[in-house]
C-alpha angles and dihedrals in degrees: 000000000000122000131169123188090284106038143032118205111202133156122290128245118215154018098335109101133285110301103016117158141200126224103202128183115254094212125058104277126156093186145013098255090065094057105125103246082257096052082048087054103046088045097082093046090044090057093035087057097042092050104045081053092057092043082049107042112030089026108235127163102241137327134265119212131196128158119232114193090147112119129043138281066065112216143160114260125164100200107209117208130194122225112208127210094241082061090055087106096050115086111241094248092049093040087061093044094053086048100055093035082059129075116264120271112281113260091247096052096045100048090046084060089044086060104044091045081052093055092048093055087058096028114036099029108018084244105164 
């Protein structure tokens, strides 16, 4: 969905919202402190330029972001979850409790706000 020469954004599987997406390191990391000093670096616009997209294109309120490195092959994801204006009323932790108690998206409706988050990248902010 949007990579530089550091991260790949790419949908989320998985129980964590409607478009949800997933930054991923391009290289080999198991964790954060091994992150080179340039994939550090590109990391806050990566993010910067992935969420504004979601804001933008499905639209969502903000963005939730938690790192999962739990599980081998061990490597570093920053799963990136929208928070919609309906869930304004549900507190965050219960909000991600309700989520990963729940079944994943449906495969329509995730790849519709994939696309819609894509178009957004080129669109909205001339991402390539």
């Amino acid at each position: 969905m949007w990579e530089d020469e550091s991260w790949v954004a790419d949908h989320c599987l998985g129980p964590f919202g409607v478009g949800a997406l997933v930054l991923k390191a391009r290289a080999h990391r198991e964790s954060l402190p091994e992150l080179t000093d340039a994939e550090a670096r590109a990391l806050g616009p990566a993010l910067r330029t992935v969420s504004a997209a979601m804001v933008a294109g499905l639209p969502c309120e903000r963005v939730y972001v938690s790192a999962w490195v739990d599980q081998p092959p061990l490597h570093v994801h920053l799963v990136i979850e929208p928070r919609y204006a309906e869930e304004a009323g549900i507190g965050a932790w219960e909000l991600q409790a309700r989520r990963r108690a729940g079944e994943p998206p449906a495969a329509d409706d995730a790849a519709a706000a994939a696309e819609r988050v894509r178009r957004a990248l080129i669109v909205e902010l001339g991402a390539p």
